[in-house]
C-alpha positions in Angstrom: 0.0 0.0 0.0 1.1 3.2 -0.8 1.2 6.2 1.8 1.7 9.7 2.2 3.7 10.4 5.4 2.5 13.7 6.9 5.6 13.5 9.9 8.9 12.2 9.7 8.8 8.2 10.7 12.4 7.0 11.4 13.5 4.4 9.5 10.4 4.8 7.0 10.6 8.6 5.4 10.5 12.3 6.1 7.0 14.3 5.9 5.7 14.4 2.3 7.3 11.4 1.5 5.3 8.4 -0.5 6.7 5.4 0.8 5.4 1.9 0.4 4.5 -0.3 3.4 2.9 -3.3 4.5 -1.4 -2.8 4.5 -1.7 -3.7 8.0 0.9 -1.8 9.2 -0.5 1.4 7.1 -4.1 0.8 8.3 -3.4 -0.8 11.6 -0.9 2.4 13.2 0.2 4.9 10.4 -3.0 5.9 9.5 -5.0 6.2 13.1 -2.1 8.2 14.5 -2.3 10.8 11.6 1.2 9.6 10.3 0.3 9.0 7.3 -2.3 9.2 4.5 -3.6 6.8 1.3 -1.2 8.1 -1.4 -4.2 9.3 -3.8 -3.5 10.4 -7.5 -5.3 13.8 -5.9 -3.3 14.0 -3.0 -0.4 16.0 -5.0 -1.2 19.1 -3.4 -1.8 18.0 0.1 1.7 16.3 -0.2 3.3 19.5 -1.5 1.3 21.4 1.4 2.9 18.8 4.0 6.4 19.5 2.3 6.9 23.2 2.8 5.1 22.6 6.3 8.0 20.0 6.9 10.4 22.1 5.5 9.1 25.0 7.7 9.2 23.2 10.9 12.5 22.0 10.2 14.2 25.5 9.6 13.0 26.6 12.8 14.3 23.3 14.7 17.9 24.3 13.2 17.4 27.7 14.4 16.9 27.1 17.7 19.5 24.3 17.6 21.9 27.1 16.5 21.0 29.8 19.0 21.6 27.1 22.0 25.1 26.3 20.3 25.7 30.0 20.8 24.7 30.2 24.4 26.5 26.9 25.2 29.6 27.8 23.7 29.1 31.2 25.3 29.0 30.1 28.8 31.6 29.9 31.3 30.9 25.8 33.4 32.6 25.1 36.5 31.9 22.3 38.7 33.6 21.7 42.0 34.6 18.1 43.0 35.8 16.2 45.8 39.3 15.3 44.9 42.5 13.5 46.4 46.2 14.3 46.3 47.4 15.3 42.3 43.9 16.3 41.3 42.5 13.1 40.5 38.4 12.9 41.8 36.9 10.6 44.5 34.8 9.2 41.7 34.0 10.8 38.3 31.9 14.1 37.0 29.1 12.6 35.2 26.7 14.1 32.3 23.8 14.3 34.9 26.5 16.8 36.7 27.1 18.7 33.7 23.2 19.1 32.9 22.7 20.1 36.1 25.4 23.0 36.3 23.9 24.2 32.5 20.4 24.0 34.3 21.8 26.9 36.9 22.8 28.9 33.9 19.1 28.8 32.7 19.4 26.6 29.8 17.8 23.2 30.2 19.4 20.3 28.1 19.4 16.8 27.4 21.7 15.3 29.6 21.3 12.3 27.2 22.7 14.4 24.4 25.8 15.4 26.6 28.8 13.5 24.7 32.1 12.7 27.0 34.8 11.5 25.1 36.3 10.3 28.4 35.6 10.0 32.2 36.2 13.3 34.0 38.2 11.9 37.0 40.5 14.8 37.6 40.9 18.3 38.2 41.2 20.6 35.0 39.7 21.2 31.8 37.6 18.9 29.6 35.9 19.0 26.0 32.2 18.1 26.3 30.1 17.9 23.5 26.1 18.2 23.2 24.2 16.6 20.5 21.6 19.4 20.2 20.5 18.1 16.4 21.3 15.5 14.1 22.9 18.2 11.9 23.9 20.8 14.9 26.3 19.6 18.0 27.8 22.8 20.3 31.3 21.9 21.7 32.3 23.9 25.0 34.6 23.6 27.7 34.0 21.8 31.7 36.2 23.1 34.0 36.5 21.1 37.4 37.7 22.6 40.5 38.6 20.7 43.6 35.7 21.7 46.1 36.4 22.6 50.1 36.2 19.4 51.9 38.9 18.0 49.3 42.1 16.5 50.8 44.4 17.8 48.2 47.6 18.4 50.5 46.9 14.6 52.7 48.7 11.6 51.4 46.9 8.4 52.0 49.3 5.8 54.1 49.9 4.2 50.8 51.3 6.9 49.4 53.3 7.8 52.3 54.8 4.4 51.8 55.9 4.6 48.3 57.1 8.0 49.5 58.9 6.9 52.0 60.7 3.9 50.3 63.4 5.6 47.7 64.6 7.3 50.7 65.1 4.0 52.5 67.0 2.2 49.5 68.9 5.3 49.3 70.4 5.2 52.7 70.8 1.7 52.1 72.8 1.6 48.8 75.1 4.6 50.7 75.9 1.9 53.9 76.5 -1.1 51.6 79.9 -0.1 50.2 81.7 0.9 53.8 80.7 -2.1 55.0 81.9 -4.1 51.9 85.0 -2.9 52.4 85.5 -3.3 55.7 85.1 -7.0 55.2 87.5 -7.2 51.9 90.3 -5.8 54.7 89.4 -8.0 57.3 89.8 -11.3 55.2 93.0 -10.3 53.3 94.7 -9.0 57.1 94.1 -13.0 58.3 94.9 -14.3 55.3 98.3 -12.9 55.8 98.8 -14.1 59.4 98.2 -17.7 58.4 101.1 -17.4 55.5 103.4 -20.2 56.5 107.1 -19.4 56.5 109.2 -20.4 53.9 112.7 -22.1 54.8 115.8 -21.5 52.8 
């Protein structure tokens, strides 16, 4: 059966379109949920009618798409974090965070649509990207600070440890050659006393 679409069906066709589809799946759900009409040899105007109306509504889904690209990219983010000793996070900054800290600004997104190339786990800047339209993505930066209760200047008793162990070898590598040594002259003084005497 042959249709007019009068929206956009994914995977199927974009408004205006004249696809061809199974009857049952025309009569049974295109057609009831005003997706679709019978393709009609009359319907030529009402398909070039739902065409600039598609058209139309489309323009003004790229213009808004462009003027929150603008405001994203115009926008300063900071998000504080709990974080450990060389900046690295007690977990990770998630897009839920990021939507939430763009909500304050007074733009509501998708979280979603939030694209992280990888998990924020430490202190800096990141790239973040929002998928705002299948033909419009704004790309902006996330800076994250370390927040008050973080215990940026504590070393964890692991830490200590591996700090504390180069130190250790180094005292240790500086002792080994005295006492080498004093062996080495120990051994070759009674190896001398036990010479036997030789008799002419």
């Amino acid at each position: 059966m042959q249709i007019v679409l009068q929206e956009t069906v994914h995977n199927l066709g974009g408004a205006g379109s004249i696809v061809k589809v199974k009857d049952g799946y025309a009569r049974n759900y295109l057609i009831p949920r005003g997706l679709a009409i019978p393709a009609t040899a009359g319907s030529q105007k009402h398909i070039e009618h739902i065409q600039r109306l598609s058209e139309k509504k489309r323009a003004t889904e790229i213009k808004d798409a462009e003027d929150l690209k603008t405001k994203l990219e115009s926008i300063s983010l900071t998000i504080e974090a709990k974080s450990g000793e060389r900046g690295k996070l007690y977990g990770s900054v998630t897009s839920s965070d990021i939507a939430a800290a763009i909500a304050e600004k007074g733009i509501e997104v998708d979280r979603r649509k939030i694209v992280i190339d990888h998990a924020l786990r430490s202190l800096g800047e990141h790239n973040v990207r929002l998928k705002i339209d299948p033909e419009v993505s704004a790309e902006f930066k996330v800076i994250v600070e370390p927040s008050e209760d973080s215990d940026v200047q504590d070393l964890s008793p692991i830490e200590e440890m591996v700090t504390s162990e180069p130190e250790a070898d180094e005292a240790a590598a500086g002792e080994a050659p005295s006492e080498a040594a004093e062996e080495v002259a120990t051994a070759e003084a009674e190896a001398a006393d036990s010479e036997p005497e030789v008799k002419e």
